[in-house]
Backbone as ProteinMPNN parsed JSONL, in Angstrom:
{"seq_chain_A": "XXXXXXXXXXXXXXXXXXXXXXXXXXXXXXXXXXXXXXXXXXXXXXXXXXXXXXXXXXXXXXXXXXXXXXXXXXXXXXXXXXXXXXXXXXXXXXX", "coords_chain_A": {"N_chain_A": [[0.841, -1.179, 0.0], [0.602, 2.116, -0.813], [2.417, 4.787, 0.674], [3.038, 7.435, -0.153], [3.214, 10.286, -2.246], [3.518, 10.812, -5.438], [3.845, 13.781, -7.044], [3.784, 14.695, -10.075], [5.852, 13.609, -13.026], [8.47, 14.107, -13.145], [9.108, 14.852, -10.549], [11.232, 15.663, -7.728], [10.766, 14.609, -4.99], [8.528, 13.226, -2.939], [5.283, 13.075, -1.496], [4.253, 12.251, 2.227], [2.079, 10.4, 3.138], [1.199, 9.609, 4.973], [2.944, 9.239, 8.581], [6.024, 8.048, 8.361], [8.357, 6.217, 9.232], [11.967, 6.027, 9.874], [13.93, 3.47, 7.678], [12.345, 1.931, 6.772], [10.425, 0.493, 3.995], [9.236, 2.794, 1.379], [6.643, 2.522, -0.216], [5.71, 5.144, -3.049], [3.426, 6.53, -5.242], [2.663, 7.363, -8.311], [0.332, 10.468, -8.99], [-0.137, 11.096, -11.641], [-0.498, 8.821, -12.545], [-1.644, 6.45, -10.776], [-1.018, 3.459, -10.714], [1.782, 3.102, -10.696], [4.863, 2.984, -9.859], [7.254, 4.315, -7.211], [9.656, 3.167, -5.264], [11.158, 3.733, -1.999], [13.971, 3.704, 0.513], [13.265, 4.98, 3.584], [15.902, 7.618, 5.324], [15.354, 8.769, 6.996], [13.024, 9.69, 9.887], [9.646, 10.98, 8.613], [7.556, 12.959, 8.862], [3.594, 12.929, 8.655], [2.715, 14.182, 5.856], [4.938, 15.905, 5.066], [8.015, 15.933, 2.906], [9.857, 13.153, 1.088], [13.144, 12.237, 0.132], [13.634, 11.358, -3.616], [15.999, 11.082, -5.015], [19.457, 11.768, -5.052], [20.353, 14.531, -3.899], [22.281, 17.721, -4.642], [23.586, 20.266, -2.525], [22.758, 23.788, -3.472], [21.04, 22.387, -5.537], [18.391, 22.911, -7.107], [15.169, 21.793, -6.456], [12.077, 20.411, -7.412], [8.223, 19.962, -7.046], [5.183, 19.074, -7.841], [6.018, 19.116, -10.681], [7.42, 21.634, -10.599], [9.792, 23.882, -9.376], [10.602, 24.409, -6.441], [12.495, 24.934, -4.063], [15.973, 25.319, -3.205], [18.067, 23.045, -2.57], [20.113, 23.54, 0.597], [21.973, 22.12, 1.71], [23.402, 19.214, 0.9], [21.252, 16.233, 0.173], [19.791, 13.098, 1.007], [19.257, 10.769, -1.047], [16.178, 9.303, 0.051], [15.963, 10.83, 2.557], [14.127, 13.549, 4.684], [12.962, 15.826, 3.336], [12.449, 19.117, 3.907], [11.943, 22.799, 5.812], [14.589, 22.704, 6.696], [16.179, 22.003, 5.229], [16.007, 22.624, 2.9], [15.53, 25.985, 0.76], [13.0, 28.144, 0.425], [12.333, 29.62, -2.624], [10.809, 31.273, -3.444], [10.525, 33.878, -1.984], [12.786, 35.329, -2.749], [16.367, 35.123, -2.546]], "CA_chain_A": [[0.0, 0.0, 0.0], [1.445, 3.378, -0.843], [2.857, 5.557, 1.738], [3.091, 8.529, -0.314], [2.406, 10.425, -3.34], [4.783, 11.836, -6.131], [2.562, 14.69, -8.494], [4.686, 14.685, -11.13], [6.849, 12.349, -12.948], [9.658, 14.801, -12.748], [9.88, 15.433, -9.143], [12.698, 15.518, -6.87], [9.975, 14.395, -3.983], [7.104, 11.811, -2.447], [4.668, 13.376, 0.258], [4.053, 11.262, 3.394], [0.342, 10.318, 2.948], [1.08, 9.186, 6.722], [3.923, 9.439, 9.449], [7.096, 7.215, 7.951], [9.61, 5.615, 10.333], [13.645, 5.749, 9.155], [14.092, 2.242, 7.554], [10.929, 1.842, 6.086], [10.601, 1.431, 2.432], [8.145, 3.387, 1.483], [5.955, 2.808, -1.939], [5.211, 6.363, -3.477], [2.559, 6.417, -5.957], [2.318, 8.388, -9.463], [-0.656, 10.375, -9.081], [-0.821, 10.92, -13.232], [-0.565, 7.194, -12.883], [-1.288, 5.405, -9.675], [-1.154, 1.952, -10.954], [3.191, 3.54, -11.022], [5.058, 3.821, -8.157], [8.727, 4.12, -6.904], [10.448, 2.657, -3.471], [12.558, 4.452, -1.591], [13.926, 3.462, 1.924], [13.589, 6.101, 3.997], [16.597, 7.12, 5.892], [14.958, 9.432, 8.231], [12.006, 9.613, 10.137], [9.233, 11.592, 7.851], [5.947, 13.456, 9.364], [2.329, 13.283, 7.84], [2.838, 15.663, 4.447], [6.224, 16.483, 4.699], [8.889, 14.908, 1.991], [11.432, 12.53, 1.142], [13.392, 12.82, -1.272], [13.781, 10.376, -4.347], [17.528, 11.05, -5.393], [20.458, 12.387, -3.963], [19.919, 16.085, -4.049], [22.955, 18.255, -3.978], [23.413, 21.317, -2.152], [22.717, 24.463, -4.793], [20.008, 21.72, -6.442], [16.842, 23.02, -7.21], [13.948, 20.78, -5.857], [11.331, 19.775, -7.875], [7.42, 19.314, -6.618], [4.515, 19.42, -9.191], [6.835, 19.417, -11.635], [7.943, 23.221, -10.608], [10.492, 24.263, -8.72], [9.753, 24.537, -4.403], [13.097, 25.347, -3.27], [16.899, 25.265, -3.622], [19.072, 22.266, -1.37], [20.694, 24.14, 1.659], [22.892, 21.237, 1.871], [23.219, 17.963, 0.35], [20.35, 15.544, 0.682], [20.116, 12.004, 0.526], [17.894, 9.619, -1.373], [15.555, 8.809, 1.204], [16.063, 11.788, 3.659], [13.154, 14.063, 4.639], [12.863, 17.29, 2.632], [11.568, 20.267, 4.696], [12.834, 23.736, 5.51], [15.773, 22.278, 7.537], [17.317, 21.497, 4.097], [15.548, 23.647, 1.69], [15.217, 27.604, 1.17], [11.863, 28.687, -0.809], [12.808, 30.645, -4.095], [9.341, 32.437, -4.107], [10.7, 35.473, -1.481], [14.073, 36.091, -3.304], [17.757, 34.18, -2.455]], "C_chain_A": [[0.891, 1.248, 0.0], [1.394, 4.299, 0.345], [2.978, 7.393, 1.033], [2.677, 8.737, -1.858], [3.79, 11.315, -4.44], [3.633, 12.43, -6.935], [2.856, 14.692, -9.455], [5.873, 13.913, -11.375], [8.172, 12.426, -12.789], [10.547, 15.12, -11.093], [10.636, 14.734, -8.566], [12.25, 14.621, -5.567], [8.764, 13.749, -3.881], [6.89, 12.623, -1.082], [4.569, 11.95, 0.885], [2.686, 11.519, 2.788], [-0.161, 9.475, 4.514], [2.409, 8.977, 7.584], [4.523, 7.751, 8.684], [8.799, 6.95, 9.072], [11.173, 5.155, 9.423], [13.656, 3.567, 9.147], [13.053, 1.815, 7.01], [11.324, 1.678, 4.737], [9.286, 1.449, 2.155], [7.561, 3.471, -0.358], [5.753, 4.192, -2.222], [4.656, 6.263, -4.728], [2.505, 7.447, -7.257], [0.952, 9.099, -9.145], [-1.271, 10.476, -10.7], [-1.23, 9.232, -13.504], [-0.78, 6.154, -11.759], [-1.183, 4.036, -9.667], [0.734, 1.891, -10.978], [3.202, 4.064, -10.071], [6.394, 3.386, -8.479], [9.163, 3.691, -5.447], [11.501, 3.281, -3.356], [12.343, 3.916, 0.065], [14.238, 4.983, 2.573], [14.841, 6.236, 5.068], [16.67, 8.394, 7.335], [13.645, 9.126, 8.862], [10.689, 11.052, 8.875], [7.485, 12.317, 8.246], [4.963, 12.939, 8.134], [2.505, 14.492, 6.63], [4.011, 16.281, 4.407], [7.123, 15.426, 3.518], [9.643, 14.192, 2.226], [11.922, 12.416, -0.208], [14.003, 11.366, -2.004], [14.742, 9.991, -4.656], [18.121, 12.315, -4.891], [20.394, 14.019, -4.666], [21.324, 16.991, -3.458], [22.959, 20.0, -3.755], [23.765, 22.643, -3.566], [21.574, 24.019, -5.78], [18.735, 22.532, -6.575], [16.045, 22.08, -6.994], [13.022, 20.558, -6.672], [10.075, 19.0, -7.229], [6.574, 19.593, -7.243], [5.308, 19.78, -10.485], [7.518, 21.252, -11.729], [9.122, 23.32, -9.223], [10.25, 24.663, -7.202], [10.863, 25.013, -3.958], [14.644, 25.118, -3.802], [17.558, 24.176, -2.428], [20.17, 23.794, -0.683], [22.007, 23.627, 2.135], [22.728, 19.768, 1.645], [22.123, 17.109, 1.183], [20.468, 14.327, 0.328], [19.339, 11.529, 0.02], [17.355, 8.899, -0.281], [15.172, 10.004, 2.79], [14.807, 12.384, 3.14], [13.566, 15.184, 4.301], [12.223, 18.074, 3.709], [12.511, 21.445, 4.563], [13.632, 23.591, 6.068], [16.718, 22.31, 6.486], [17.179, 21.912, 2.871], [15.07, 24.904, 1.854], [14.546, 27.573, -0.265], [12.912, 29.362, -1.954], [11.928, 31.568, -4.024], [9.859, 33.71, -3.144], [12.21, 35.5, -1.588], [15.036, 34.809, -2.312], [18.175, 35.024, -1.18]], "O_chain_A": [[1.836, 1.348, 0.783], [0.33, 4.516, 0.925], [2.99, 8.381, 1.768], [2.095, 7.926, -2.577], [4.653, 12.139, -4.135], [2.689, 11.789, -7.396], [1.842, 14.688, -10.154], [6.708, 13.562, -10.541], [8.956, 11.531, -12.474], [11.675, 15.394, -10.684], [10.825, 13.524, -8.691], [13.12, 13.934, -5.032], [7.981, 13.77, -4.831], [7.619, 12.832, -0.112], [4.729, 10.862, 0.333], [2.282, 12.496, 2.157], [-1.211, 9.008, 4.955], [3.13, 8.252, 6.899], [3.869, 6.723, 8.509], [9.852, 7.523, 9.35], [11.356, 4.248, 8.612], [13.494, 2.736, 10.041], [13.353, 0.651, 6.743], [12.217, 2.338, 4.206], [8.407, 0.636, 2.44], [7.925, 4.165, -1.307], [5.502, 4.653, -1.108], [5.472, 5.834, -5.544], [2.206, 8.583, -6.889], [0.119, 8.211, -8.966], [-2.399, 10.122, -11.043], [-1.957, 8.674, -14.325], [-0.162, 5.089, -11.788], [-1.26, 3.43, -8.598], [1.204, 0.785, -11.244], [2.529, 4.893, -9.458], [6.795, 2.617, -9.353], [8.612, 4.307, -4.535], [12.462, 3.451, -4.106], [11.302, 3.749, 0.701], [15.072, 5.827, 2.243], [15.035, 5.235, 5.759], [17.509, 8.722, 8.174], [13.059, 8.187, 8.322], [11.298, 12.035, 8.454], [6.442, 11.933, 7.715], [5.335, 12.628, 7.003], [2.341, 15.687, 6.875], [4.123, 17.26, 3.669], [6.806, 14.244, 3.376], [10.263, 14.206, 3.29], [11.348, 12.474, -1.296], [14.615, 10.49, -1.393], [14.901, 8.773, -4.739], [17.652, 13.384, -4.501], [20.404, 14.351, -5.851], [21.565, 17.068, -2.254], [22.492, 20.82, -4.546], [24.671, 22.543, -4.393], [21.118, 24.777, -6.636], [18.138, 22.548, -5.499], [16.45, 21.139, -7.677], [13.937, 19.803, -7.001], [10.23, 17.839, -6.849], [6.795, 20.746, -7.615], [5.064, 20.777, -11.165], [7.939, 21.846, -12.721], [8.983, 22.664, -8.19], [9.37, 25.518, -7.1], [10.54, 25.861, -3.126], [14.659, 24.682, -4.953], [17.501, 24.614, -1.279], [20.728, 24.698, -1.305], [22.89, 24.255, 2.72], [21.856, 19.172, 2.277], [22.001, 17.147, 2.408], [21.192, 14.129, -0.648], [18.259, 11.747, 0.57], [17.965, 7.987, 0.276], [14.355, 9.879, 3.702], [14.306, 12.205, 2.03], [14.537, 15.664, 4.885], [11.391, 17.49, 4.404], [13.465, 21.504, 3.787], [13.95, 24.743, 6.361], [17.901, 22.586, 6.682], [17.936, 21.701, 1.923], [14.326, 25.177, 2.796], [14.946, 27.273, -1.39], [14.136, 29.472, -1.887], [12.159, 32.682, -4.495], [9.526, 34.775, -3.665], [12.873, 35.684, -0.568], [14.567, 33.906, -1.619], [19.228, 34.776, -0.594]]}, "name": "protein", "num_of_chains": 1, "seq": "XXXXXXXXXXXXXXXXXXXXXXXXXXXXXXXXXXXXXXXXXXXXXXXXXXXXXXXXXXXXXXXXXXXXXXXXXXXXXXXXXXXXXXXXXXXXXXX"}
């Protein structure tokens, strides 16, 4: 059963669609396609609606959620680590 949701086939990121425990692997679901999904082990713990991220994301990266841009890496991320603003700075109120 899927644990999360990717919006786009591009993105960098899979919401929680429910609290995710480090070590987990966690199905994430296409929503253009939900019958298409990807596994990722998570290698953090991951709240209700916050991210994790699909591939290794390095610091300077641009992020990727609806296929648009959400934020810039703050500092390298891992495949599997939780995305939030701990590790990402918006773009939408300037650099």
């Amino acid at each position: 059963m899927p644990k999360g949701l990717v919006h786009s086939k591009n993105d960098d990121v899979c919401v929680a669609t429910t609290d995710i425990r480090k070590g987990e692997e966690v199905i994430c679901a296409y929503l253009e396609n939900p019958s298409s999904y990807v596994i990722v082990k998570s290698e953090s713990d991951i709240p209700l609606g916050h991210k994790i991220a699909l591939r290794d994301i390095r610091k300077g990266e641009k992020v990727l959620k609806y296929d648009r841009v959400i934020g810039v890496a703050t500092q390298d991320i891992r495949k599997g680590e939780h995305v939030h603003v701990h590790n990402i700075k918006s773009l939408r109120w300037g650099k």
